[in-house]
C-alpha angles and dihedrals in degrees: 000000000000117000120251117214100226108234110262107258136248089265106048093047085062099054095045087053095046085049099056086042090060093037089051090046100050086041100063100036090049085051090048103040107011118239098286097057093048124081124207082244086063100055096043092051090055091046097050109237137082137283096254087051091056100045084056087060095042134357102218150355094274096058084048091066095037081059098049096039094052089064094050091043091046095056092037088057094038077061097048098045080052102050098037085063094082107037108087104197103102090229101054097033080059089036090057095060092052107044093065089060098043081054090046095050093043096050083094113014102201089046097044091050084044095052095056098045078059097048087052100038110018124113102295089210102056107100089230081061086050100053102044084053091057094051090052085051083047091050092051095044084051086057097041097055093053089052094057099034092094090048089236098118125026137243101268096045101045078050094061093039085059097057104047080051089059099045087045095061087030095060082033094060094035097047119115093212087059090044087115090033121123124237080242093058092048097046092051092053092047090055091047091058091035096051080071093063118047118062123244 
């Protein structure tokens, strides 16, 4: 007997609703005035409900932005994983994947290094936290499967490639000293360190 998915109630239809609501008005303010410039008031106010509502949805600004980044790193990686199928060097094939995600965190400099401070120190347990972690599993996993694609190098060790890789364009994007720098300059430092690692 085939299995009917049961219609999503009243109530959750709010919340999601109230959810996109939040996510489109923090969006946009943190676009327009970076994190800093923007109160939780704010947001509530554009979303049209009040500030309680909202802290039931996040905490903080922080998880705000967690909530709106996710979505932007989400669809940068879900690029890169596309276009890095058909290019067949080991190193941009892994460059393309990067490079989606640097553009992403340097539309809007303060929000992108605040976003990954929150990725790194946030509350482990919020779900927005969560969800930033497993992109950056996915990413790795992205990267990981390029590497090992050619059978030159194994499972484990493309693993571990993967990650140093991360933590390569994460520390890149995140670093003061790159706060000015163009998407252009850190991906291009990303490349050069990661040129060691991949065989070619």
């Amino acid at each position: 007997m085939p299995v009917t998915s049961q219609p999503i109630g009243r109530r959750e239809r709010n919340k999601q609703h109230k959810l996109d609501r939040i996510t489109a008005a923090a969006s946009e303010l943190f676009a327009e005035h970076g994190i800093e410039d923007v109160t939780t008031q704010q947001i509530a106010e554009k979303a049209d409900i009040g500030t309680g509502t909202l802290f039931l949805y996040a905490k903080t600004k922080g998880e705000l932005l967690l909530l709106v980044q996710n979505a932007h790193y989400a669809e940068a990686l879900e690029r890169g994983r596309a276009d890095a199928e058909s290019i067949p060097d080991a190193l941009e094939a892994v460059m393309a994947i990067v490079r989606p995600i640097v553009e992403c965190n340097r539309t809007q400099v303060d929000n992108g290094r605040t976003y990954l401070r929150e990725m790194v120190f946030g509350d482990s347990t919020e779900p927005h936290h969560s969800e930033a972690l497993s992109i950056v599993a996915k990413t790795e996993e992205a990267i990981a499967a390029v590497l090992a694609r050619d059978g030159l190098t194994g499972a484990a060790d493309a693993a571990t490639t993967a990650h140093i890789v991360s933590a390569i364009m994460f520390l890149s994007m995140a670093a003061s000293v790159n706060a000015a720098s163009s998407t252009d300059a850190i991906t291009h430092d990303i490349r050069t360190q990661t040129s060691l690692l991949v065989p070619r």
